[in-house]
C-alpha angles and dihedrals in degrees: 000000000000090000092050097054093049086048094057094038084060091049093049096043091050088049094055090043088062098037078057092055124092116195102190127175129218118213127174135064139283091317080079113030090041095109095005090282087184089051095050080047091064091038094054085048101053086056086071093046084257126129111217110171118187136195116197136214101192136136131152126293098359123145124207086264091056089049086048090042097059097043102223097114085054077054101052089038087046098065089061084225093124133087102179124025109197125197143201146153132155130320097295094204105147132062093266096055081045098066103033079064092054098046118028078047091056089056097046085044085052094055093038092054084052091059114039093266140129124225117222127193119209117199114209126196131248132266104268081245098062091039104134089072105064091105083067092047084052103043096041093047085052089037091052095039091048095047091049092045085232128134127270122212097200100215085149099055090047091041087055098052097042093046091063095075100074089190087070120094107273123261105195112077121237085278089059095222109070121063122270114232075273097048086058103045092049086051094043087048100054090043087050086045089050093055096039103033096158092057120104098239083180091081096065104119122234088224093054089056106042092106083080105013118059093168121068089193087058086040096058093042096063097047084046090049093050098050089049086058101052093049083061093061 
């Protein structure tokens, strides 16, 4: 009887371990492996007592199609390991990165669907030369999430409306085009926030983040930012 009990506590202590667990893949080019932004991702996570590990498929310059071409990303869904795939490629302003979104999306929804996984759309943010179409990154990435019923993590939403206080610590990197240390902590953040949303992200500590973040000002922005976006939803 003894034997037994231990037997099924095991069970049961190896089966919340797992239910604790997050596997989440990272798909998409340098705008997220630029700083490690899966491994800023974990270590976000084991600040709320949670263990996220990631696996990325990521190299520069690819688009969701050159992921879906080589085969690889069918591979990683294939094996049903993942709870979470998240994509991303670039900016995705124009009609032709619309609908590349929308449909190469709606391929990689329909094997995760296959397979026990989410799929999780990350929008991303504009070069500052190409500022001014940031509206379209925005409206195609919502368009694409909504039509293929997946989840959007809103980094660019967050990213716009920090960005207009020019006294905050830059996001944009000196190209002007791939994220700071800060740029990638506000977008780890909001992808961390999208798969725990009923976490209190306000009680990260601005210690615990100053590996990416040097202004408190620019810390708690963020984290305020974030929140205001979740009370929209």
């Amino acid at each position: 009887m003894l034997l037994r009990f231990i037997w099924i506590l095991f069970l049961s202590l190896s089966i919340y371990s797992q239910d604790k667990s997050k596997q989440v893949l990272f798909v998409g080019n340098s705008l997220t492996y630029t700083n490690d932004l899966p491994k800023i991702v974990e270590q976000i996570a084991s600040n709320f007592n949670e263990t996220i590990t990631t696996t990325s498929l990521c190299y520069p310059n690819y688009a969701l199609i050159d992921h879906w071409n080589d085969g690889k990303l069918q591979k990683y869904i294939k094996t049903g390991k993942f709870d979470y795939v998240i994509i991303q490629q670039g900016p995705s302003s124009q009609n032709d990165g619309r609908q590349m979104l929308l449909s190469d999306g709606a391929k990689i929804k329909a094997l995760c669907e296959e397979h026990g996984s989410q799929l999780v759309y990350f929008m991303v943010w504009p070069s500052k030369n190409y500022y001014y179409t940031f509206d379209g990154v925005i409206a195609n990435h919502k368009f694409a999430a909504k039509q293929n019923k997946a989840l959007l993590c809103p980094v660019g939403v967050i990213w716009k409306t920090y960005d207009a206080n020019k006294a905050l610590e830059n996001l944009y990197s000196v190209d002007g085009f791939h994220p700071s240390k800060a740029g990638s902590f506000l977008a780890a953040l909001t992808i961390f926030n999208t798969i725990y949303p009923n976490k209190n992200i306000s009680d990260l500590s601005f210690k615990s983040s100053k590996t990416w973040m040097t202004n408190k000002k620019s810390f708690d922005t963020i984290i305020e930012l974030i929140n205001n976006q979740n009370q929209k939803k």
